[in-house]
C-alpha positions in Angstrom: 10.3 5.1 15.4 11.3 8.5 14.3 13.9 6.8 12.4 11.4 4.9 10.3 9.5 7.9 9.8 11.7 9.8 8.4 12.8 7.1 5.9 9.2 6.8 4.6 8.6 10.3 4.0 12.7 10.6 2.7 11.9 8.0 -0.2 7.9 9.9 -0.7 10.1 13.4 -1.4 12.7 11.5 -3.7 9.9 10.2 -5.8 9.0 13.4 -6.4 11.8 14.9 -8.6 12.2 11.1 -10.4 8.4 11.6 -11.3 9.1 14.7 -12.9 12.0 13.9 -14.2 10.6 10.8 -15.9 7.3 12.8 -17.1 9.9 15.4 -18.8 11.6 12.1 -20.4 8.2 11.1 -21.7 7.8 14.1 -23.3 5.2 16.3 -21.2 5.2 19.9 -21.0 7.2 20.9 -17.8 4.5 22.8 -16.7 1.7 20.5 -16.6 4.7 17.8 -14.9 5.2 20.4 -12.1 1.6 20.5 -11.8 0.8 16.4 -11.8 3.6 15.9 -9.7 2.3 18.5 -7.0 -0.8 17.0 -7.8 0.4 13.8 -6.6 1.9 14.8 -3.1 -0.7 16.5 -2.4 -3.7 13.9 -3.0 -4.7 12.1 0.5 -4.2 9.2 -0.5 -0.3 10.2 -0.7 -0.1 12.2 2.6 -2.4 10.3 5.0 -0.2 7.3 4.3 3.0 8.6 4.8 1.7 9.3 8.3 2.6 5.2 8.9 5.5 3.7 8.4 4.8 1.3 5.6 7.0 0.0 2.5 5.1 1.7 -0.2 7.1 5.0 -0.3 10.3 2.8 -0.5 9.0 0.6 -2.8 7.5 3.7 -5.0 11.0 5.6 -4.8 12.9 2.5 -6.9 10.0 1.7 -8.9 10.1 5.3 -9.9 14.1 5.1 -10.2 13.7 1.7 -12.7 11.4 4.0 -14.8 13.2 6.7 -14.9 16.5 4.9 -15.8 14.8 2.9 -18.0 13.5 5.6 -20.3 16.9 7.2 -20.1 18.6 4.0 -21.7 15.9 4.1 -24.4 16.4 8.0 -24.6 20.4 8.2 -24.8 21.4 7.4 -28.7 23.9 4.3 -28.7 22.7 3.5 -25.0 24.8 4.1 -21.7 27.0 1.6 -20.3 26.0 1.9 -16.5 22.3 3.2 -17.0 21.0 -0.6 -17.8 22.8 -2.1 -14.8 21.4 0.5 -12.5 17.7 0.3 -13.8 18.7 -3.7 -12.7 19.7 -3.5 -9.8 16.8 -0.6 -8.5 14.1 -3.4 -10.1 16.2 -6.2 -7.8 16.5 -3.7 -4.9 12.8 -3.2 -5.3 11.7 -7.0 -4.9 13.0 -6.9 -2.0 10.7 -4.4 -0.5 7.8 -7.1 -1.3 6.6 -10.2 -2.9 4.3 -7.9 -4.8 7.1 -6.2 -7.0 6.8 -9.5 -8.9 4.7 -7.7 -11.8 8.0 -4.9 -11.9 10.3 -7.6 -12.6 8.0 -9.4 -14.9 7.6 -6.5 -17.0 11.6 -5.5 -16.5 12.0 -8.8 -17.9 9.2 -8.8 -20.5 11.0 -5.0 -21.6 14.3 -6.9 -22.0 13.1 -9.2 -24.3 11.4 -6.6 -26.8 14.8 -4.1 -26.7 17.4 -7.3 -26.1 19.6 -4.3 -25.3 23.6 -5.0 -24.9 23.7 -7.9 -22.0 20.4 -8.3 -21.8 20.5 -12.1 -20.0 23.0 -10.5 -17.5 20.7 -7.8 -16.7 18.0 -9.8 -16.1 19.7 -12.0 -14.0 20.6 -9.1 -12.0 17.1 -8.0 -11.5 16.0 -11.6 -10.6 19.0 -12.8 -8.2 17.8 -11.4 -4.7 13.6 -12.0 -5.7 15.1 -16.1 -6.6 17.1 -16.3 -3.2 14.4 -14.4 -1.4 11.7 -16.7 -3.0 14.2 -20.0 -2.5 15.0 -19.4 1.2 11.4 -18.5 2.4 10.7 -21.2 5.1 9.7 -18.3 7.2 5.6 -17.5 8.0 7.1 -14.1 6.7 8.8 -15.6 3.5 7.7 -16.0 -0.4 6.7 -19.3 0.5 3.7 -18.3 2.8 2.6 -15.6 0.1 2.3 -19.3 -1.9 0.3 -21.0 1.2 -1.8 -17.9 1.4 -2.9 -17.9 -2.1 -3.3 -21.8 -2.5 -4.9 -22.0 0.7 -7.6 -19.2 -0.8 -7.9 -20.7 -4.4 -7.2 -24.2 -4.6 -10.9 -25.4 -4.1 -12.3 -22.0 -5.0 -15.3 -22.9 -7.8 -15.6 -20.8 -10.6 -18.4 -18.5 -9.0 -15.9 -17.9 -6.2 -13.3 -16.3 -8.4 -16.0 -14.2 -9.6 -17.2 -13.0 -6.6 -13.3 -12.1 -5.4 -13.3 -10.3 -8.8 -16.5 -8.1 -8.1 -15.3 -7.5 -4.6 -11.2 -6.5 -5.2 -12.9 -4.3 -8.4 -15.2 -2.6 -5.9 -12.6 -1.9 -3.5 -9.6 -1.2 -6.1 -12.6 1.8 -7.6 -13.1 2.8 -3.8 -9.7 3.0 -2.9 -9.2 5.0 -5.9 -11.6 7.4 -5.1 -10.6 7.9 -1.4 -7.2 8.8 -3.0 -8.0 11.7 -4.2 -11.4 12.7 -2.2 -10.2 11.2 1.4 -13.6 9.4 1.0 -14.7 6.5 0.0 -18.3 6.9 -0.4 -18.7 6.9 -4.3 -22.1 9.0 -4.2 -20.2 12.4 -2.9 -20.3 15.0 -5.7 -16.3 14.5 -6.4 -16.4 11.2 -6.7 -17.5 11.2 -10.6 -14.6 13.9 -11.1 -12.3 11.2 -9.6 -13.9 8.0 -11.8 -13.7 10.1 -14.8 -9.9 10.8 -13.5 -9.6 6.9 -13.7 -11.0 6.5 -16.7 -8.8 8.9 -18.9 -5.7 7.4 -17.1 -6.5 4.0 -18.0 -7.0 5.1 -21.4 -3.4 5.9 -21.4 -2.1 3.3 -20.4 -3.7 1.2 -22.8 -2.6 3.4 -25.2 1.0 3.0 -24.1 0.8 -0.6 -23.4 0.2 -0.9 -27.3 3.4 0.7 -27.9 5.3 -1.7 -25.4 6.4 1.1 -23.2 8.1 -0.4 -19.7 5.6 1.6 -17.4 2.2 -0.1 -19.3 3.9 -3.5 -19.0 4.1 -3.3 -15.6 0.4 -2.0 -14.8 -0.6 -4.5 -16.8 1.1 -7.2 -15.1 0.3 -5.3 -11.7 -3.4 -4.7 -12.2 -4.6 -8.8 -12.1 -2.5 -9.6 -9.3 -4.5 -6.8 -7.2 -7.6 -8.6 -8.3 -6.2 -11.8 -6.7 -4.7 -10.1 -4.0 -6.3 -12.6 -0.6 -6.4 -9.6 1.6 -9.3 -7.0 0.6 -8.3 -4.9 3.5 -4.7 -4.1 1.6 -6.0 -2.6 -1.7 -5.6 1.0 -1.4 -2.1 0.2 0.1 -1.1 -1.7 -3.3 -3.1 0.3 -5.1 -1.2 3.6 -4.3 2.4 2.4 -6.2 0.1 2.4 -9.4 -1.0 6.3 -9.1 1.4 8.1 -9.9 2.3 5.7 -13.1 -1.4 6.1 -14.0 -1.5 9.6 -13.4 1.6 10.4 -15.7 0.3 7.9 -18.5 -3.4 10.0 -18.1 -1.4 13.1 -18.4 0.3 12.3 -21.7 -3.0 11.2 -23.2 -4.9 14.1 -22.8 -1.3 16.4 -23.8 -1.4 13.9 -27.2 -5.5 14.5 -28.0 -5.0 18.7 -27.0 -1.7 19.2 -29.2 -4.0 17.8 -31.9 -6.5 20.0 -31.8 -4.0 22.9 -31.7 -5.1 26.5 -31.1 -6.7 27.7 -28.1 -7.3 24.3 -26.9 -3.8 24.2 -26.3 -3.3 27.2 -24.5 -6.0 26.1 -22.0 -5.0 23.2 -21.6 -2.7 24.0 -18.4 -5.8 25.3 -16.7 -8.3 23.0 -17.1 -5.7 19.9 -16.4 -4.9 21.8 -13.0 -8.5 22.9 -12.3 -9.6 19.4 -12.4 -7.4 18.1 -10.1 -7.1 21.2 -7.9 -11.1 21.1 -7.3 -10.8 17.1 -6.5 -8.3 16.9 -4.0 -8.5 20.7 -2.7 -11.6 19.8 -0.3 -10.2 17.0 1.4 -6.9 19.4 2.1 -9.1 22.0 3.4 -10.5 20.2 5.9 -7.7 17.6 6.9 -5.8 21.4 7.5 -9.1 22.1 9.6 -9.1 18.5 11.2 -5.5 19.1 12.7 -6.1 22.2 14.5 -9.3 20.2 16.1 -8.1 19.0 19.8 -7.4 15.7 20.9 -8.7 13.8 23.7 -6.7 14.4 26.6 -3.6 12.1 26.7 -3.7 10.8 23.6 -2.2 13.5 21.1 -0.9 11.0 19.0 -4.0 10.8 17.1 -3.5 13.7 15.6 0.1 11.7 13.7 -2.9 8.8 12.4 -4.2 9.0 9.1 -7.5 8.0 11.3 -8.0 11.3 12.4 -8.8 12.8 9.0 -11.0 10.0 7.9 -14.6 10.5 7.0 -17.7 9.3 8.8 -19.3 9.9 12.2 -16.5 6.9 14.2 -13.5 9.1 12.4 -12.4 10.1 16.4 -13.4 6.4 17.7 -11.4 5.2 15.1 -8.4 7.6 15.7 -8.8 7.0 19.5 -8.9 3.1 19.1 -5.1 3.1 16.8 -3.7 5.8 19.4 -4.5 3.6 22.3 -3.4 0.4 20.7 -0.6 2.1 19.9 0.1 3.2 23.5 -0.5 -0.3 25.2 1.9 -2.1 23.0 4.9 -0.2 24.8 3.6 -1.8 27.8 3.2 -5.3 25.8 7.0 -5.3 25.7 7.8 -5.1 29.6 4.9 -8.2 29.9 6.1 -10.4 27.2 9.9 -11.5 27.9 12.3 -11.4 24.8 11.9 -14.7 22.8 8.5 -15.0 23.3 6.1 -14.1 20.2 2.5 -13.2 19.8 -0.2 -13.6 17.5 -2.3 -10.3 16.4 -4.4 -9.4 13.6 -1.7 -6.9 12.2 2.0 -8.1 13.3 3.9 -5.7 11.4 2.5 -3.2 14.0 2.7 -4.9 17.2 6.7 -6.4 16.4 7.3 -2.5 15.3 5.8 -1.6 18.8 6.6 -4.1 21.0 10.2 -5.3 19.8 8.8 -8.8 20.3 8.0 -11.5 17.1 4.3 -11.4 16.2 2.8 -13.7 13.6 -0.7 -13.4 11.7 -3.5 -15.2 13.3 -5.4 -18.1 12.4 -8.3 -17.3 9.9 -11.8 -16.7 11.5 -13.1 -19.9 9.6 -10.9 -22.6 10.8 -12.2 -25.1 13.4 -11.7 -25.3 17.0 -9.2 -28.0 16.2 -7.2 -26.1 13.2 -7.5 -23.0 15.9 -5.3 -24.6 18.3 -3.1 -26.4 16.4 -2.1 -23.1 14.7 -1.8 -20.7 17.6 2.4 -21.2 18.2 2.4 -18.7 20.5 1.6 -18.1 24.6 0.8 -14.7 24.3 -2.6 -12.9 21.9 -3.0 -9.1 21.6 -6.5 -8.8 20.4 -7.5 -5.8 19.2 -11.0 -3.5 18.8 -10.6 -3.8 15.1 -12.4 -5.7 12.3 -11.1 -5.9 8.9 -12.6 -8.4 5.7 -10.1 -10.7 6.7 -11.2 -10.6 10.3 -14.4 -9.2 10.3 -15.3 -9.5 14.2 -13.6 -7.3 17.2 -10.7 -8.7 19.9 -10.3 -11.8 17.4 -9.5 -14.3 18.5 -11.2 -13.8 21.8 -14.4 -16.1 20.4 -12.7 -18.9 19.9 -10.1 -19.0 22.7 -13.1 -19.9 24.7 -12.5 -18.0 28.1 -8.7 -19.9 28.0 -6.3 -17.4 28.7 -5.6 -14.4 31.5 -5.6 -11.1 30.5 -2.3 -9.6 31.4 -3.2 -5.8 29.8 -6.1 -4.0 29.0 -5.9 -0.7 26.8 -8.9 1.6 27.3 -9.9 5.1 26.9 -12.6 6.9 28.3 -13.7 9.4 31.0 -15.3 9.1 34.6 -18.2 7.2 33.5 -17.3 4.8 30.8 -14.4 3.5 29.3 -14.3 1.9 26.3 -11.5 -1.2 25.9 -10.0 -1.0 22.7 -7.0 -3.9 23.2 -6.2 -7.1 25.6 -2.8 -8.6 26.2 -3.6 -12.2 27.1 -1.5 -14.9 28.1 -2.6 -18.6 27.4 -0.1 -19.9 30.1 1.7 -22.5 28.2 4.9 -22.2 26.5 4.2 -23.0 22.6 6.6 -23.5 19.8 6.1 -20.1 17.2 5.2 -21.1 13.7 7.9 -21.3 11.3 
């Protein structure tokens, strides 16, 4: 666990330098760089998530490396002879992180075709090689090829007013998420939440101003933007979202440097301080008090949820929340001495409970399928239900319901003191020996 920790936050403080290195590439003023790329690590949407151990930050790191060596390859008269096969293989290395760093090789690919540098084909066959044999060999619930089932299974009889309404609800989220970012909150009627909208706005100003010019970063926002609006799972948005902010942020930046070096004078002087005011006063609150939030005491026994982005969240249930992932967390060391090696479980969030539990854990059935679909899809004796809804799962312990008192429970996590304790997970073992889905 500390291992994986370590490796998140490792590839969060590489970005770093390759953000400002690119923005210097780009042509902004290294002080207002310095300044956006503090900016950046600074935001909560950066920190709080670098509390987990997710793919983002190692995803964002070579991203941020095919950016940067791709603007030096455009930079360096007469080209380089290694820099275009490096900016390949950190786009390949990249797809491997996720199946949604398609839009990255897309517009690698797309950039390829407008420069058609020296080996261009080779190059992007380097890019594409591990995505193809990733995408080719996905039999796996975990592969490509159930990222396909997913979005077929969503959009195949979808009518026209259904698209719309995903539409209006990703584009709700996606602004939400945005605004959390930088505030910590998502409520969109706090008083920083039109300094962060108009944030948005000037930074997708600039991109479409740079995606006119055909640059490699607007190409892929471009690309990366729809497929968030199509994205089945409503729940991940910030998550994806993040990857885009601080290419946003740097495309924002060089917008407002191009309309203040054209006005000249004074406007140009000030322009460090009111670009660092801006975002100083947006994100500054939410530091202040996550600072404050840490120094607050946990409930006894369970410290850890003071290492869970839950703990600084906003709202009257921030500590239930905290309380419910620290306990969760907790039991599923347990789950692995009660559910022998070989055997899998289905959860609500797998990633967590395989990290937790060392045992193979697969997504479970959705919350609309029939009693028949239900059974025929749960390939595994063992369900950790959790106190936890989400869009996609929008009712707590799923899939307790519709198990229909089958099962024993084996575990029950709860927190609480002498006179009530609240249950906030159950092992439970459907005693029969299933095949897992693959």
């Amino acid at each position: 666990m500390l291992a994986g920790h370590l490796i998140a936050v490792a590839c969060l403080l590489a970005t770093l330098p390759m953000l400002f290195l690119w923005l210097r590439h780009e042509g902004l003023a290294w002080d207002i760089g310095l300044w956006l790329t503090g900016m950046f690590a600074l935001m909560p949407g950066t920190y709080l998530l670098a509390l987990n151990i997710w793919t983002e930050n190692l995803y964002l790191c070579l991203g941020m490396a095919a950016l940067l060596l791709q603007r030096r390859v455009e930079s360096i008269p007469g080209g380089h002879s290694r820099l275009p096969w490096l900016a390949a293989i950190a786009v390949a290395l990249a797809t491997l992180t996720r199946a949604a760093a398609l839009p990255l090789l897309a517009a690698f690919a797309i950039h390829l075709l407008i420069l058609r540098p020296r080996h261009w084909p080779w190059l992007g066959m380097v890019a594409a090689l591990p995505f193809g044999l990733w995408a080719a060999a996905g039999h796996s619930q975990s592969g490509f090829s159930s990222y396909l089932a997913q979005f077929s299974d969503r959009y195949a009889q979808h009518s026209f007013g259904a698209l719309y309404q995903q539409f209006a609800a990703e584009s709700q989220r996606l602004v939400e998420a945005w605004v959390r970012g930088w505030t910590g909150a998502a409520n969109l009627s706090s008083l920083l939440s039109p300094v962060a909208l108009l944030i948005g706005v000037i930074c997708l100003a600039g991109w479409l101003g740079r995606l006119l010019q055909r640059r490699f970063d607007a190409l892929y926002v471009a690309l990366y933007l729809p497929l968030l609006l199509i994205w089945p799972f409503p729940a991940e948005a910030g998550r994806l979202e993040y990857v885009l902010v601080p290419v946003l942020l740097a495309q924002g930046g060089l917008l407002l440097q191009a309309l203040v070096g054209a006005l000249g004078g004074a406007a140009r002087r000030l322009q460090p301080v009111a670009f660092i005011a801006i975002l100083g006063v947006t994100i500054a609150p939410s530091l202040a008090l996550t600072v404050q939030r840490y120094f607050v005491p946990a409930p006894d026994g369970y410290e850890l949820v003071k290492h869970t982005p839950e703990w600084y969240g906003d709202g009257p249930l921030r500590s239930r929340a905290a309380l419910l992932v620290a306990v969760n967390l907790s039991a599923l060391h347990e789950v692995a001495d009660l559910v022998p090696p070989g055997a899998c479980l289905f959860s609500i969030k797998p990633a967590v409970v395989t990290l937790y539990t060392g045992r193979a854990s697969y997504m479970a059935p959705p919350v609309n399928v029939d009693d028949g679909a239900f059974d025929h899809a749960v390939g595994c004796r063992y369900i950790y239900a959790m106190a936890l809804v989400s869009p996609s799962f929008p009712e707590p312990f799923y899939p307790l319901k519709q198990l229909n008192g089958r099962g024993k429970s084996l575990l029950r996590a709860a927190a609480g003191d002498e006179t009530r304790q609240d249950t906030y997970g159950l092992l439970i073992d459907l005693g029969i020996d299933r095949s897992p889905p693959g």
